[in-house]
C-alpha positions as a Markdown table, in Angstrom:
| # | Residue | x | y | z |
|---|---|---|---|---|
| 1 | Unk | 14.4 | -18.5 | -11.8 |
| 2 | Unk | 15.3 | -18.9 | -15.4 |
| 3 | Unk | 11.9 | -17.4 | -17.3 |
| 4 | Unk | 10.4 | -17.5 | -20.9 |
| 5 | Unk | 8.0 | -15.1 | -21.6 |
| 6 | Unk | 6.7 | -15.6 | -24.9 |
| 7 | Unk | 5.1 | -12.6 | -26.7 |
| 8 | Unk | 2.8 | -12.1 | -29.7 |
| 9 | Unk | 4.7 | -10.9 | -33.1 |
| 10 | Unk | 1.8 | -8.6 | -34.0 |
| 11 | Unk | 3.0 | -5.8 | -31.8 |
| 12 | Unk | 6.7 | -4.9 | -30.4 |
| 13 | Unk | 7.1 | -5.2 | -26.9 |
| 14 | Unk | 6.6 | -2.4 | -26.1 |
| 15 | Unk | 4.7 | -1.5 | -28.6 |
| 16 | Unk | 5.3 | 1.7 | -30.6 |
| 17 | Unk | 2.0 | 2.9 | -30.3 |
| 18 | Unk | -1.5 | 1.0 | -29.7 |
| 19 | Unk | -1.2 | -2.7 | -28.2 |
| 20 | Unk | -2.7 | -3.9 | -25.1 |
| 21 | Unk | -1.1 | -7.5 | -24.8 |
| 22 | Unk | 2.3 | -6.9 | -25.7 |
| 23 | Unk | 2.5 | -3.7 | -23.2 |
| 24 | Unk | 1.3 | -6.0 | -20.7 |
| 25 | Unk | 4.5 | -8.5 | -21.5 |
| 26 | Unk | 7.0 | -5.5 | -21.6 |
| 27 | Unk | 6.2 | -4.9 | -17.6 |
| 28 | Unk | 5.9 | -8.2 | -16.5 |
| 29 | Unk | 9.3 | -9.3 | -18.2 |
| 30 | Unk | 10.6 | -6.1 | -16.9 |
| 31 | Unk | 9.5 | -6.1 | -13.4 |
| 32 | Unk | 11.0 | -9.8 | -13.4 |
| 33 | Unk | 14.6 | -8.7 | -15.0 |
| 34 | Unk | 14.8 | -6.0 | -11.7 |
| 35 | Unk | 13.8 | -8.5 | -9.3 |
| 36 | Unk | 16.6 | -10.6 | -10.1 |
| 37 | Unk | 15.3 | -13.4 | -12.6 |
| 38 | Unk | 16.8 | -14.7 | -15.7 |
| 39 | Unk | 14.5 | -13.6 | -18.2 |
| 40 | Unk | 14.2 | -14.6 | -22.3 |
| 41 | Unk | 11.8 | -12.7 | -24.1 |
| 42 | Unk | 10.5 | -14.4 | -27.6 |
| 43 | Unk | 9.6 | -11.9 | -29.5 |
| 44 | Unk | 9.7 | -9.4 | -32.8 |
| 45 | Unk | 13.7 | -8.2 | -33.2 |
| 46 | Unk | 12.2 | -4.1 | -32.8 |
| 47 | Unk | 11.5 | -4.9 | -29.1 |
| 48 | Unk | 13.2 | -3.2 | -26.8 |
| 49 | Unk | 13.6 | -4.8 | -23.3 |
| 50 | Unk | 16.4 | -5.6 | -19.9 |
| 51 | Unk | 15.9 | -9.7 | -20.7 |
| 52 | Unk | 17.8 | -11.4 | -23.5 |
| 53 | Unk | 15.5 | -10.9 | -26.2 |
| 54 | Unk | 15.7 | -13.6 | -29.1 |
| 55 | Unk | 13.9 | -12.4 | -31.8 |
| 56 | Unk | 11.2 | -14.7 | -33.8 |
| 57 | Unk | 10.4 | -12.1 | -36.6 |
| 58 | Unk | 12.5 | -9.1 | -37.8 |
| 59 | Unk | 9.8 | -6.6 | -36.8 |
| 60 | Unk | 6.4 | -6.4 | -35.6 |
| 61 | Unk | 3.5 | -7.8 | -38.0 |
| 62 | Unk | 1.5 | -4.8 | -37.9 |
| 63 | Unk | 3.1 | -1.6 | -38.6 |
| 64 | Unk | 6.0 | -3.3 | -41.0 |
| 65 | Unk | 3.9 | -6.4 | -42.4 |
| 66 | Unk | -0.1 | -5.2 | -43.2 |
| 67 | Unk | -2.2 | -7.8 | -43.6 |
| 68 | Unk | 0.9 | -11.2 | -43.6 |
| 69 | Unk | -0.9 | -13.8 | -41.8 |
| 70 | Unk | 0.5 | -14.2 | -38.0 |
| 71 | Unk | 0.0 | -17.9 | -38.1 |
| 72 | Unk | 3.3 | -19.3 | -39.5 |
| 73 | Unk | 5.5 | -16.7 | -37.6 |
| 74 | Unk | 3.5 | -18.0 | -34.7 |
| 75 | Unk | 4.1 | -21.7 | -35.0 |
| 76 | Unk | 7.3 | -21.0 | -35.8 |
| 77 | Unk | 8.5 | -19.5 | -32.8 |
| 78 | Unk | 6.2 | -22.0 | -30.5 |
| 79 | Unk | 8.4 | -24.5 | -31.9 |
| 80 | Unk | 11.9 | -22.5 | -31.3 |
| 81 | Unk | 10.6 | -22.2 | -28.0 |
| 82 | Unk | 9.6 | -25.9 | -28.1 |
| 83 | Unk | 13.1 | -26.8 | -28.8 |
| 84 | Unk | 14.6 | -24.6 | -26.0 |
| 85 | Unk | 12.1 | -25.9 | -23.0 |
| 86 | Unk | 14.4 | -27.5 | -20.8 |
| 87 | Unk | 16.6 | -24.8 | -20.4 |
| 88 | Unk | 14.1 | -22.6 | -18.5 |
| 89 | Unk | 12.4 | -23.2 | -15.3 |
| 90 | Unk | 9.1 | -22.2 | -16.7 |
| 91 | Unk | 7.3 | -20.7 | -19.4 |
| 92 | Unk | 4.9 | -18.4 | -20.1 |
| 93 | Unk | 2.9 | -17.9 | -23.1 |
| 94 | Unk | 0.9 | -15.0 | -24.2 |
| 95 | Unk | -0.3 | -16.4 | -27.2 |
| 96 | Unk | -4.0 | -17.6 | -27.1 |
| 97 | Unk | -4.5 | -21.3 | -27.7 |
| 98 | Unk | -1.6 | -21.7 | -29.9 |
| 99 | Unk | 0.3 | -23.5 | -27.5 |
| 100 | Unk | -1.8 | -25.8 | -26.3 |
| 101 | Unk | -1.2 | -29.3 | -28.2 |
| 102 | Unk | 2.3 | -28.6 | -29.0 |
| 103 | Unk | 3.5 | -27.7 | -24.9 |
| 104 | Unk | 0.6 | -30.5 | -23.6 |
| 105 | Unk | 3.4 | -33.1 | -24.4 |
| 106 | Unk | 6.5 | -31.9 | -22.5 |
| 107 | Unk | 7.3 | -32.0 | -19.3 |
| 108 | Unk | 8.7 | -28.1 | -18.7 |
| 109 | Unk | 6.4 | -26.3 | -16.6 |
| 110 | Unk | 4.7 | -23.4 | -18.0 |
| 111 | Unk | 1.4 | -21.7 | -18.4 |
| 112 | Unk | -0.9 | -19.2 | -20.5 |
| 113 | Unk | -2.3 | -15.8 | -19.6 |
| 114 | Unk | -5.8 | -15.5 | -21.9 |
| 115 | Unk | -5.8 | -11.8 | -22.6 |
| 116 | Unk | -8.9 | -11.7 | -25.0 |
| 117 | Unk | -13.1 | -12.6 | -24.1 |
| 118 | Unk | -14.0 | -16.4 | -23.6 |
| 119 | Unk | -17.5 | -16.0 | -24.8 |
| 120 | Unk | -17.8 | -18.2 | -28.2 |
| 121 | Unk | -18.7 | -21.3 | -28.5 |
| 122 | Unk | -15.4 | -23.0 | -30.2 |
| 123 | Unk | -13.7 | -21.7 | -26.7 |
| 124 | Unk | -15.1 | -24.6 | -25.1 |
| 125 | Unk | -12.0 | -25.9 | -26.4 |
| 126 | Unk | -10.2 | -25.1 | -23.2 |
| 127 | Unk | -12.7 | -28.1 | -20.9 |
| 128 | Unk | -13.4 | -30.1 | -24.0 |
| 129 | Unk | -10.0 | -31.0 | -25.4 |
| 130 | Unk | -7.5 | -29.2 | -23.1 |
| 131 | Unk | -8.9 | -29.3 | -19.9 |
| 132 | Unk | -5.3 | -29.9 | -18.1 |
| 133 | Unk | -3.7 | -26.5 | -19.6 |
| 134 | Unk | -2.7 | -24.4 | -16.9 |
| 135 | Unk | -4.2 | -21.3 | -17.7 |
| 136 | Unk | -4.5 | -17.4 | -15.7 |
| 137 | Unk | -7.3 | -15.4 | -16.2 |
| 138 | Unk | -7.1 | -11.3 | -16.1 |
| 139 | Unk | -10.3 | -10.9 | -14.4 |
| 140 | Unk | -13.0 | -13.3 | -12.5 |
| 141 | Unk | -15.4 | -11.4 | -15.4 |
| 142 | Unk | -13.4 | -13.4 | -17.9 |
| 143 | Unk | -14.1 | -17.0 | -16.7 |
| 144 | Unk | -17.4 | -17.0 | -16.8 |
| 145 | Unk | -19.1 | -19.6 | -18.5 |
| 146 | Unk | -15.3 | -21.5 | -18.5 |
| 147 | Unk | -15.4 | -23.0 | -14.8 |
| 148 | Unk | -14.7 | -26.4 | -16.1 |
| 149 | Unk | -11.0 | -24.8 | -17.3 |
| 150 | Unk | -7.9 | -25.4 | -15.1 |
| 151 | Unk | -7.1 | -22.0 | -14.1 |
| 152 | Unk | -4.2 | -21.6 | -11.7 |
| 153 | Unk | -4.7 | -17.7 | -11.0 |
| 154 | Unk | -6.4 | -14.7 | -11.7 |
| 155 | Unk | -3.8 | -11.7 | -12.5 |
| 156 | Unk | -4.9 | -8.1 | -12.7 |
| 157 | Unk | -2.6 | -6.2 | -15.3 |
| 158 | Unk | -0.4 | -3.4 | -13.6 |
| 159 | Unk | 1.6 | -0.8 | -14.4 |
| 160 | Unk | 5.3 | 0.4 | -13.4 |
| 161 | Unk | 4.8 | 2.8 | -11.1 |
| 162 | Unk | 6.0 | 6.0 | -12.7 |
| 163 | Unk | 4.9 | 5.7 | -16.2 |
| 164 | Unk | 2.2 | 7.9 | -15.6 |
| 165 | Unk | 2.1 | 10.1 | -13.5 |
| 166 | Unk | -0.6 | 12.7 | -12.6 |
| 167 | Unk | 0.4 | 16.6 | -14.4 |
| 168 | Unk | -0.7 | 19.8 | -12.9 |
| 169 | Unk | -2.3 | 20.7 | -16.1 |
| 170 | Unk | -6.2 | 22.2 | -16.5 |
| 171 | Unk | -8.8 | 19.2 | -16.4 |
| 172 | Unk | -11.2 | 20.6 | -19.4 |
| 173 | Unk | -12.8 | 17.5 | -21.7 |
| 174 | Unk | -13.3 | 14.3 | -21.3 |
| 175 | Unk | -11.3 | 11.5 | -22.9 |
| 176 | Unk | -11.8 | 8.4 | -24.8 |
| 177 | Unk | -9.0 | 6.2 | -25.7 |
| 178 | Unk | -8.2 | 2.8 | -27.4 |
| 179 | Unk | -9.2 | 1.7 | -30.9 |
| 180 | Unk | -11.9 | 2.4 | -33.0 |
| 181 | Unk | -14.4 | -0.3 | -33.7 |
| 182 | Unk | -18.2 | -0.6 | -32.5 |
| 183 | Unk | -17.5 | -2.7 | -29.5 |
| 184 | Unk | -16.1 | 0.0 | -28.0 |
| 185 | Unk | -18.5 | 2.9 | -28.1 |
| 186 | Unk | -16.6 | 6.0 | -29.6 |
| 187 | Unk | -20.3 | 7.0 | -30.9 |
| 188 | Unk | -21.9 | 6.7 | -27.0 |
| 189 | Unk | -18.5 | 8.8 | -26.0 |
| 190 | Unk | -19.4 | 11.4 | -28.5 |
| 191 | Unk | -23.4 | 11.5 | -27.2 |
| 192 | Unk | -22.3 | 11.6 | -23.9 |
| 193 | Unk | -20.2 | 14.6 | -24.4 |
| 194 | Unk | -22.8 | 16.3 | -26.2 |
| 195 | Unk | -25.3 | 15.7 | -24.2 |
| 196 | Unk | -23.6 | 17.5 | -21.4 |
| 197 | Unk | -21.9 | 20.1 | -23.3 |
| 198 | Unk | -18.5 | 18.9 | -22.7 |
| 199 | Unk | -15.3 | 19.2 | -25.4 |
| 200 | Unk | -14.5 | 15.6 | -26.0 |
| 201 | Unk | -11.1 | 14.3 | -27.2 |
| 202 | Unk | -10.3 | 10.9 | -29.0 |
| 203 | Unk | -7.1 | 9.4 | -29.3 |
| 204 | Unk | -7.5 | 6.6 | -31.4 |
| 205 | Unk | -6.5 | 3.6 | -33.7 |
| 206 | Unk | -8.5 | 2.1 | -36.7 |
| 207 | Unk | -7.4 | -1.0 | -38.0 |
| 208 | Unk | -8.1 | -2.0 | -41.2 |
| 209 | Unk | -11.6 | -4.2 | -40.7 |
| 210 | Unk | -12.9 | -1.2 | -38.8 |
| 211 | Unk | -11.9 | 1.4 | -41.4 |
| 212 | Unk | -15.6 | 1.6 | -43.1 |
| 213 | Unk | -17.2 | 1.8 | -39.9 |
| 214 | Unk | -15.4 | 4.5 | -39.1 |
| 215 | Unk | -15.9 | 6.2 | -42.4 |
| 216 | Unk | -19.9 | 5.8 | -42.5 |
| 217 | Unk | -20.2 | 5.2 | -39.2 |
| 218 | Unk | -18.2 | 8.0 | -36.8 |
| 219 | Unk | -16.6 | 10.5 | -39.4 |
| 220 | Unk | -20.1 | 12.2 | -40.0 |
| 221 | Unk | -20.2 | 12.5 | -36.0 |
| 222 | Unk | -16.8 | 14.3 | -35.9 |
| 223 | Unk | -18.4 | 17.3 | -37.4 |
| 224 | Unk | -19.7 | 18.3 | -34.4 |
| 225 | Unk | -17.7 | 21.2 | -32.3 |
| 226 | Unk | -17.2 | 19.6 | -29.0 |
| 227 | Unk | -15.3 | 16.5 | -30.7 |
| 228 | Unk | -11.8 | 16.4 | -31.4 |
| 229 | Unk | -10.3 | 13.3 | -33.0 |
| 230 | Unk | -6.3 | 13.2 | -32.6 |
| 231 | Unk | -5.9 | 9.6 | -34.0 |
| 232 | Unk | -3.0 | 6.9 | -32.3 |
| 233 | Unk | -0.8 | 8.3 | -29.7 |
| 234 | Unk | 1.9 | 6.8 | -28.2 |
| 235 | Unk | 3.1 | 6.2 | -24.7 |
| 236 | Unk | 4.3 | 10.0 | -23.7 |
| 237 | Unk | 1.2 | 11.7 | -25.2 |
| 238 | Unk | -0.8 | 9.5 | -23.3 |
| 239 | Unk | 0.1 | 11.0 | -20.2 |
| 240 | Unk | -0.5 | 14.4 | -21.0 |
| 241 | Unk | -3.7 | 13.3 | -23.0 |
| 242 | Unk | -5.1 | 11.6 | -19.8 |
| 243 | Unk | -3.8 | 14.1 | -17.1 |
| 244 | Unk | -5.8 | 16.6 | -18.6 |
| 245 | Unk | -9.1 | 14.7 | -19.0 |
| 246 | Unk | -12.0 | 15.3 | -16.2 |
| 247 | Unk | -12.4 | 11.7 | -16.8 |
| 248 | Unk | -12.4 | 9.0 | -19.4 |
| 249 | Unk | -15.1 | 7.5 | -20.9 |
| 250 | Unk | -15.2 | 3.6 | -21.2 |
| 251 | Unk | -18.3 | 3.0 | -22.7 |
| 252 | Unk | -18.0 | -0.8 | -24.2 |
| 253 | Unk | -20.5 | -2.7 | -25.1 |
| 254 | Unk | -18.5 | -6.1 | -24.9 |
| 255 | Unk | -17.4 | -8.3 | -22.0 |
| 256 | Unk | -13.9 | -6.6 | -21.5 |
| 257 | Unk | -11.5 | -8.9 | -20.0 |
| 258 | Unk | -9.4 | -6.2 | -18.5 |
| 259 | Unk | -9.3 | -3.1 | -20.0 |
| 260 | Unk | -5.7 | -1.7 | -19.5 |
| 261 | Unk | -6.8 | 2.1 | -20.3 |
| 262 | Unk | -9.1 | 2.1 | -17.2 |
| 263 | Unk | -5.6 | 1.7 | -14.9 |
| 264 | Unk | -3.6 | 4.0 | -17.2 |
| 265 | Unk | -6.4 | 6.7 | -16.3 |
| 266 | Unk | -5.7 | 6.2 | -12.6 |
| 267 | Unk | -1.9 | 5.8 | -12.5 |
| 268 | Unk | -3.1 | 9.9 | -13.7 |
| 269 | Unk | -5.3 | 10.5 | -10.9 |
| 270 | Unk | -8.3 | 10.7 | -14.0 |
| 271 | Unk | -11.6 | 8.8 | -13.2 |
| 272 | Unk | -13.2 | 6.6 | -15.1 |
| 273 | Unk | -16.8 | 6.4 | -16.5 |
| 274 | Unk | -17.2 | 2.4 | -17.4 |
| 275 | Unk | -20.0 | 1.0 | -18.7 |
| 276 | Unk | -21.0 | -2.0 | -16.4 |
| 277 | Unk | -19.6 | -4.9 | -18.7 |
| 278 | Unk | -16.7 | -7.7 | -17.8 |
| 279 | Unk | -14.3 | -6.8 | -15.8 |
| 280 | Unk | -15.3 | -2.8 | -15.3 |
| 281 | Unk | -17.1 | -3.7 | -11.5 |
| 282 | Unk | -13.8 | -5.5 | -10.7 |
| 283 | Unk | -11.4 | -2.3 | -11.9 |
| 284 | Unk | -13.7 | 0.1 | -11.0 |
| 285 | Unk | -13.6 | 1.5 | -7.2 |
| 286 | Unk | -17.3 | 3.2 | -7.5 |
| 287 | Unk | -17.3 | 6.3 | -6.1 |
| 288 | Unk | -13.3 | 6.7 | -5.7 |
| 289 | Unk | -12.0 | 5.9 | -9.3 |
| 290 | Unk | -15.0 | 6.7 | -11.3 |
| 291 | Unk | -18.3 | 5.2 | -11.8 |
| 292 | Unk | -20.3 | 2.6 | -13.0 |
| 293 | Unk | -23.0 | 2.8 | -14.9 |
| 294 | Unk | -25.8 | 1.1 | -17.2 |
| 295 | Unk | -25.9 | 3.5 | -20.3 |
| 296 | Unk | -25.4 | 6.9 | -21.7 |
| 297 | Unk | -28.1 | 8.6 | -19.8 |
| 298 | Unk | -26.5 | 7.4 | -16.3 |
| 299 | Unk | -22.7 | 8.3 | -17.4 |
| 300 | Unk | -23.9 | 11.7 | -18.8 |
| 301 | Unk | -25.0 | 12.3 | -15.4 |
| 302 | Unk | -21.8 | 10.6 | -13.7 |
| 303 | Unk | -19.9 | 13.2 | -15.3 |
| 304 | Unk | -21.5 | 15.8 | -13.3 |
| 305 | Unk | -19.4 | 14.7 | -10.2 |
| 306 | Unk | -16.4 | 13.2 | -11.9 |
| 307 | Unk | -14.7 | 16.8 | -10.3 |
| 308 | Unk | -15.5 | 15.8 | -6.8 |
| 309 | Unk | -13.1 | 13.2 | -7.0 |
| 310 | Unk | -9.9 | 13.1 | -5.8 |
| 311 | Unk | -7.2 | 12.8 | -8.0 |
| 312 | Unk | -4.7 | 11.9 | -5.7 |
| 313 | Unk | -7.0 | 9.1 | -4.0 |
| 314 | Unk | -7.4 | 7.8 | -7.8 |
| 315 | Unk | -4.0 | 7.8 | -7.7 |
| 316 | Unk | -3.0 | 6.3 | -4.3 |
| 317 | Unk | -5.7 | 3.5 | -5.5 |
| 318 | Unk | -3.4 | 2.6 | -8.6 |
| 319 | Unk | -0.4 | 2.6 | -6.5 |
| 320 | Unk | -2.2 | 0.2 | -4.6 |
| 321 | Unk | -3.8 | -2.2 | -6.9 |
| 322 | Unk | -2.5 | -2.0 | -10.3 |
| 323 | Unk | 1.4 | -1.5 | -10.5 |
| 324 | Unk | 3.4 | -3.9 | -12.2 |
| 325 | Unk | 5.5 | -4.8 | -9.3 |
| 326 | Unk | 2.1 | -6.2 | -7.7 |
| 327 | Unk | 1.4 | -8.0 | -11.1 |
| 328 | Unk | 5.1 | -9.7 | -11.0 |
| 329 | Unk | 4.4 | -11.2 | -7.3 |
| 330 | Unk | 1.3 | -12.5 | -8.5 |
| 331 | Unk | 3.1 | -14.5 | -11.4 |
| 332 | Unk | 6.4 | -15.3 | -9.6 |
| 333 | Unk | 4.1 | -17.4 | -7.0 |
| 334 | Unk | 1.9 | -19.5 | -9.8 |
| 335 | Unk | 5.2 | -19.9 | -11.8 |
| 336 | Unk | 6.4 | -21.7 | -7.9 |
| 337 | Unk | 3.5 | -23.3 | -7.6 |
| 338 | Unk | 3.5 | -24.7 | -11.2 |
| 339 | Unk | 7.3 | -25.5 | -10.6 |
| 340 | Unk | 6.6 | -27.3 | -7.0 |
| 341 | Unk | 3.9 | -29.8 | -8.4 |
């Protein structure tokens, strides 16, 4: 099957250090590349990837660009791609709406994976105006309030199977990892921990919009001795950084489409303590990959058992659900489907 997978320029694929999307890309185009498929990836020229990679922007937006407005790279490359349609089978777009009047208006199949929330107003869009755009949703949480949409699947993110794996390293703090901004809850993370008298570690990113909430906001909470902020780690640290966590603390206060941390926590045998918002009851095993819970009071007590789980069970429960070999099947048969009508 000759694929397009068509990436956003903000991040590279894979990206250096934080980036949820375009790590999802990187194992889906790779998992397609081993099983045999002919596979272009559109994206920034730093990506590194087994496909033929043709390269819409000489690096990615965000750690080489600041603040240059993704728009016109964007458009750009929808229109390389545009150009190019007939010589794939199908393609896939990982781009938001950006596609949709451009690729409603040829005849190459192809389809878009929504990796963000659907919860404003203006994203009524996908009934009201584009209603016929084949679209794949990353959790049943996600579509809510969109049934009108044409979605041809529902696709759980996954992992490559040994990317993380569990170390046999002391489990001594809890973790929170991901990007700082008030949506998802480093301050509850930090009362959490202190409220049960347990070291917490942050690994985190701060864009630029969130820098002054970070600076009035969580800085002054960093003073306290159980909190350690680290700052953005990439893809080996993480392992370590999650391995030796007695659990990581979700504690969003959004409806999370996904939430690819939650998986990376498992693929290390670490449980998770989710707040109950979007797609956390969907991830979420209750009781054999972490808990679920309503606020901080409940997840301060959730961490009291977090050490009666098993790590390996967490970990045979990733293998099972969440690798990226799983995710591939689950695209190769809507990109058939989409291909037999």
């Amino acid at each position: 099957m000759r694929i397009a997978q068509v990436a956003p320029l903000y991040e590279s694929v894979p990206p250096v250090l934080y980036g949820g999307t375009e790590r999802v890309v990187s194992y889906l185009t790779e998992a397609l590349v081993a099983r045999g498929h002919d596979v272009t990836l559109f994206a920034s020229g730093d990506s590194v990837t087994a496909a033929r990679l043709e390269p819409m922007w000489p690096k990615a937006l965000r750690l080489h660009y600041g603040d240059l407005n993704a728009t016109v790279p964007t458009l750009r490359m929808i229109e390389e791609v545009r150009r190019r349609a007939d010589t794939f089978d199908v393609i896939h777009f990982h781009l938001d709406f950006f596609p949709f009047s451009t690729f409603s208006r040829q005849s190459t199949p192809y389809v878009t994976t929504l990796h963000g929330p659907l919860s404003l107003p203006e994203q009524d869009i996908l009934s009201d105006t584009f209603g016929s755009m084949p679209i794949v949703s990353i959790s049943h949480a996600q579509r809510v309030g969109k049934d009108a949409a044409n979605w041809v699947g529902n696709v759980y993110h996954g992992l490559p199977v040994h990317l993380h794996t569990p170390r046999e390293i002391e489990r001594s703090y809890l973790a929170f990892l991901g990007r700082i901004t008030p949506t998802k809850g480093v301050d509850k993370a930090i009362r959490i921990a202190e409220q049960c008298n347990v070291p917490l570690k942050i690994a985190a990113k701060i864009d630029s919009l969130d820098e002054s909430y970070f600076e009035h906001q969580i800085r002054p909470l960093l003073n306290s001795p159980l909190v350690e902020f680290i700052g953005e780690i990439d893809e080996q640290d993480k392992t370590s950084f999650l391995s030796g966590a007695r659990a990581l603390l979700f504690p969003i206060d959004w409806p999370e489409p996904f939430g690819l941390v939650m998986i990376e926590a498992m693929a290390c045998g670490t449980p998770v303590i989710a707040f109950r918002r979007g797609s956390v009851p969907e991830v979420i095993e209750e009781g054999v990959t972490g808990f679920v819970v309503a606020d901080e009071d409940e997840a301060a007590a959730a961490v009291q058992y977090v050490d009666h789980l098993s790590h390996p069970r967490i970990r045979k429960a990733f293998e099972r659900r969440f690798t990226s070999d799983r995710m591939a099947d689950d695209y190769l048969r809507i990109y058939q489907s989409l291909m037999d009508r």
